[in-house]
Z-matrix of the N, CA and C atoms (Angstrom, degrees):
N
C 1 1.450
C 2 1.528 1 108.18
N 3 1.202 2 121.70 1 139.96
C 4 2.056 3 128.33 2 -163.83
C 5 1.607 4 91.18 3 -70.23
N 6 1.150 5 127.65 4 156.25
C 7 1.329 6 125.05 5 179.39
C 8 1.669 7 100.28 6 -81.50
N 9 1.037 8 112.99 7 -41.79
C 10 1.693 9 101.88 8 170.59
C 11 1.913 10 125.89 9 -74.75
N 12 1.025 11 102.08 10 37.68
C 13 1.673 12 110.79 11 165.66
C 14 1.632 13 104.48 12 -90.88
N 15 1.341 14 110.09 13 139.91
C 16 1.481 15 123.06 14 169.67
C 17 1.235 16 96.94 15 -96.47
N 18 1.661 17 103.23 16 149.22
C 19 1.306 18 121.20 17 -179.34
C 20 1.671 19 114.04 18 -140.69
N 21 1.123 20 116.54 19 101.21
C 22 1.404 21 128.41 20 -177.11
C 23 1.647 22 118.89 21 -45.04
N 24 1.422 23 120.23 22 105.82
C 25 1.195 24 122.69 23 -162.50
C 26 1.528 25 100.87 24 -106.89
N 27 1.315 26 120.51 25 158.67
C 28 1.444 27 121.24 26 164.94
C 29 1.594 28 105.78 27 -140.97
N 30 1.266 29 125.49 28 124.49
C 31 1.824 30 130.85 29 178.08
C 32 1.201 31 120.44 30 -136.28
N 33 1.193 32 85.62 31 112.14
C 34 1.835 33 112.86 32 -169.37
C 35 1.842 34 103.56 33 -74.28
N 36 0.881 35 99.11 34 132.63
C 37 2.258 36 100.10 35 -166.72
C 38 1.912 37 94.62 36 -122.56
N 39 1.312 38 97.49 37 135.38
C 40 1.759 39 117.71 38 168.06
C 41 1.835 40 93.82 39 -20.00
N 42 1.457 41 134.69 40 144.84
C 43 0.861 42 137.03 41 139.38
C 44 1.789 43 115.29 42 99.03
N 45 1.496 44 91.73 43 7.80
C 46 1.446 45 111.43 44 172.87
C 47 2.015 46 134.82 45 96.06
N 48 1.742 47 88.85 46 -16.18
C 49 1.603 48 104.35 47 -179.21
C 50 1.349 49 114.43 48 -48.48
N 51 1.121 50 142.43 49 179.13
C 52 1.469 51 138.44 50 157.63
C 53 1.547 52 100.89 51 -169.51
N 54 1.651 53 100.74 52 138.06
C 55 1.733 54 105.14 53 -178.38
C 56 1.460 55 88.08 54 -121.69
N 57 1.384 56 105.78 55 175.90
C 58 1.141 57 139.67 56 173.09
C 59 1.238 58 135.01 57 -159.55
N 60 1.655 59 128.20 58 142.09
C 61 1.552 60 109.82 59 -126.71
C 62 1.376 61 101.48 60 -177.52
N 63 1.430 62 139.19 61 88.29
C 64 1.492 63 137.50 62 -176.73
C 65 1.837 64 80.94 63 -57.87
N 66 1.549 65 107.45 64 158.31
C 67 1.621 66 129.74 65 -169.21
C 68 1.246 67 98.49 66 -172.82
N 69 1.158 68 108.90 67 137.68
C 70 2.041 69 122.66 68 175.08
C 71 1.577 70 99.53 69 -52.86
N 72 1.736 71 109.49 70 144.10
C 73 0.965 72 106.56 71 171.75
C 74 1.604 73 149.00 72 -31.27
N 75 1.827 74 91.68 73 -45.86
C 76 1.481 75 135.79 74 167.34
C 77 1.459 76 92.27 75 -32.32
N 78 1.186 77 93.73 76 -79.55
C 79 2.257 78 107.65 77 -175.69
C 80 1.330 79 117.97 78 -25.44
N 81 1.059 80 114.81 79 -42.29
C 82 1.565 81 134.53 80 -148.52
C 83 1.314 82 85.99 81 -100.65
N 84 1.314 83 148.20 82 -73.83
C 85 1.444 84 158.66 83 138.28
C 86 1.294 85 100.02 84 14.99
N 87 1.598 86 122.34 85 -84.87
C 88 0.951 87 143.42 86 179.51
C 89 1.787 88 121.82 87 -26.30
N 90 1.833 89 94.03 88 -71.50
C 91 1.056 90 131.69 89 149.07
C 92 2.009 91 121.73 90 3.77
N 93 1.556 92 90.99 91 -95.74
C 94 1.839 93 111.92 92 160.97
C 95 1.659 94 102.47 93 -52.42
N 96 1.316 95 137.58 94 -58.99
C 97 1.510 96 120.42 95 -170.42
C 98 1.606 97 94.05 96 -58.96
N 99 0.825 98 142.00 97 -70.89
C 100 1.763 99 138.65 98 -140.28
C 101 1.274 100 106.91 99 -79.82
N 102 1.658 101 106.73 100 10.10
C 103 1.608 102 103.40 101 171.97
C 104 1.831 103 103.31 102 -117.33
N 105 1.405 104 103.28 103 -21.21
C 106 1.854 105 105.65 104 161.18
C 107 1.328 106 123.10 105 -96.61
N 108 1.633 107 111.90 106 20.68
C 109 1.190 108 114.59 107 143.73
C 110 1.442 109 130.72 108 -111.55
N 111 0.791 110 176.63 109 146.32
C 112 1.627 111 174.82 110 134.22
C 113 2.031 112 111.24 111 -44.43
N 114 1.195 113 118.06 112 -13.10
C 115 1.387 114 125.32 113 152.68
C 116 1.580 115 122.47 114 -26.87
N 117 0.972 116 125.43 115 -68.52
C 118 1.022 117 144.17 116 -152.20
C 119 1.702 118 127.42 117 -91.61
N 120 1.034 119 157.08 118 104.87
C 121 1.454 120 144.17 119 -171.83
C 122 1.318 121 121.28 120 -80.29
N 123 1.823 122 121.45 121 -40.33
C 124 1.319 123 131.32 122 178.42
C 125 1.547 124 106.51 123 -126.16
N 126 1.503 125 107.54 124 -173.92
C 127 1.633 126 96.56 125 -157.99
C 128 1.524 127 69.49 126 -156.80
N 129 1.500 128 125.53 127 150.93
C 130 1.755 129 117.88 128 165.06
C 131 1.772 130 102.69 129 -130.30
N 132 1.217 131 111.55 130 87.52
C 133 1.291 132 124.38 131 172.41
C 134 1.930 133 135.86 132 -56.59
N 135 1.466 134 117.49 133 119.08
C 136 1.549 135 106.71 134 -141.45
C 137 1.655 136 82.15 135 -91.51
N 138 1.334 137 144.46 136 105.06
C 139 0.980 138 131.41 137 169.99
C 140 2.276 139 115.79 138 -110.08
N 141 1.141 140 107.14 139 -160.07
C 142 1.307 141 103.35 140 -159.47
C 143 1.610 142 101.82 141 -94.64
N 144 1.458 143 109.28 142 -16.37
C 145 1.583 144 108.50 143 166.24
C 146 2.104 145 110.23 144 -92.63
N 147 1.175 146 118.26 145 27.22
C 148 1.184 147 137.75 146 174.85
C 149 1.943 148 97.64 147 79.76
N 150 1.683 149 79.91 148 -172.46
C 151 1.813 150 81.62 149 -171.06
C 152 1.166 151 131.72 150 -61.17
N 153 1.346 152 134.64 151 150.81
C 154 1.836 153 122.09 152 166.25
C 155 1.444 154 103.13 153 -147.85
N 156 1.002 155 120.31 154 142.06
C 157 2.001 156 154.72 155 167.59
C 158 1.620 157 95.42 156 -49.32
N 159 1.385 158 144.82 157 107.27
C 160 1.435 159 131.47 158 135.81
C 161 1.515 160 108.89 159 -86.29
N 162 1.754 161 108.58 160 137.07
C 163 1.139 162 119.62 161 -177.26
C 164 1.622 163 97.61 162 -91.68
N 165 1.170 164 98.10 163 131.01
C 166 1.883 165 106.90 164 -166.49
C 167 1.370 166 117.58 165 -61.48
N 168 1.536 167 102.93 166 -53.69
C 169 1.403 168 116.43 167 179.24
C 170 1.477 169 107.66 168 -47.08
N 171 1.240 170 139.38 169 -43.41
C 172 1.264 171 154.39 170 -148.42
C 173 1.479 172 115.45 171 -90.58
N 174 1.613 173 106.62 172 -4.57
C 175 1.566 174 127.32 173 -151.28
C 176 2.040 175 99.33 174 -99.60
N 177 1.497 176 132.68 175 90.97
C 178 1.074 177 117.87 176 169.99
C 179 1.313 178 138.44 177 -71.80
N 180 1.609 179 109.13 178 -39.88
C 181 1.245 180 128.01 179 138.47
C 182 1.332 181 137.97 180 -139.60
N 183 1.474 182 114.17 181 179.44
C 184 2.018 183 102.10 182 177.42
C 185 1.698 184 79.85 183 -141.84
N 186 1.050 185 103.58 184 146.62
C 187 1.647 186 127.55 185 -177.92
C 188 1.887 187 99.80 186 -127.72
N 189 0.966 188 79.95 187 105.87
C 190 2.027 189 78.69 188 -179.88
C 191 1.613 190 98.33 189 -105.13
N 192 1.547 191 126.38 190 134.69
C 193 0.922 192 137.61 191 -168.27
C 194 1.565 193 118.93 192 -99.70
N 195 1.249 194 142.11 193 136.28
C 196 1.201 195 136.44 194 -159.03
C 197 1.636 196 101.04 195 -59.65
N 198 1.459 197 121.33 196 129.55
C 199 1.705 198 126.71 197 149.22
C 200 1.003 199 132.66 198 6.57
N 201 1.396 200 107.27 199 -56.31
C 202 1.465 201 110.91 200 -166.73
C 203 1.578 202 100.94 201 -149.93
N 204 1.322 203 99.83 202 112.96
C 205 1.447 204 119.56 203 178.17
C 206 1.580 205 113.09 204 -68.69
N 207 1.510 206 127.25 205 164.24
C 208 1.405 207 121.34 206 167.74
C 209 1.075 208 107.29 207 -135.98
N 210 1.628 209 120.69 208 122.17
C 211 1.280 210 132.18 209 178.25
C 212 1.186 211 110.33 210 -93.13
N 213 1.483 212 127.77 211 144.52
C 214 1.889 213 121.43 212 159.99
C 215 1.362 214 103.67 213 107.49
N 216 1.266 215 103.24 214 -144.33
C 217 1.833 216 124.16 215 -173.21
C 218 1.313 217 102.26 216 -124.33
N 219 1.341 218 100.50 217 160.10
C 220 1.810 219 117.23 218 157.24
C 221 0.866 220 127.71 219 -129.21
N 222 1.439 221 135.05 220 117.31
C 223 1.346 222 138.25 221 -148.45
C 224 1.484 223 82.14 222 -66.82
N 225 1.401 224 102.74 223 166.98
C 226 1.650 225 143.63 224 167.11
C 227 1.373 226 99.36 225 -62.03
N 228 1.847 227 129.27 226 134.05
C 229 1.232 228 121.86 227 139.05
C 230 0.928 229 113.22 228 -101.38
């Protein structure tokens, strides 16, 4: 995957909030490891509204959405 592909993220936080946020693949990558490790406290995610800090602990879920969406019809073969 090109390192400059956006990838549609969604992260559900302790207490019900949820953002959502196209982020370079990298991010998203990044993202899932630093939440199956326990290492780490913050995470600084490069997304398309510029950077932001998720506090890990605080993280219930992330739903990453497939690449490339499909709008419309497809003809019949």
């Amino acid at each position: 995957m090109p390192e400059s592909k956006k990838i549609r993220i969604e992260i559900g936080f302790v207490g019900g909030q949820m953002m959502s946020s196209l982020v370079s693949s990298k991010s998203a990558d990044e993202l899932e490891a630093a939440l199956s490790k326990s290492e780490a406290a913050t995470l600084l995610l490069d997304s398309d509204e510029g950077p932001f800090t998720v506090v890990l602990a605080h993280v219930v879920y992330v739903k990453r959405f497939p690449p490339e969406g499909q709008i419309g019809f497809l003809a019949p073969k």
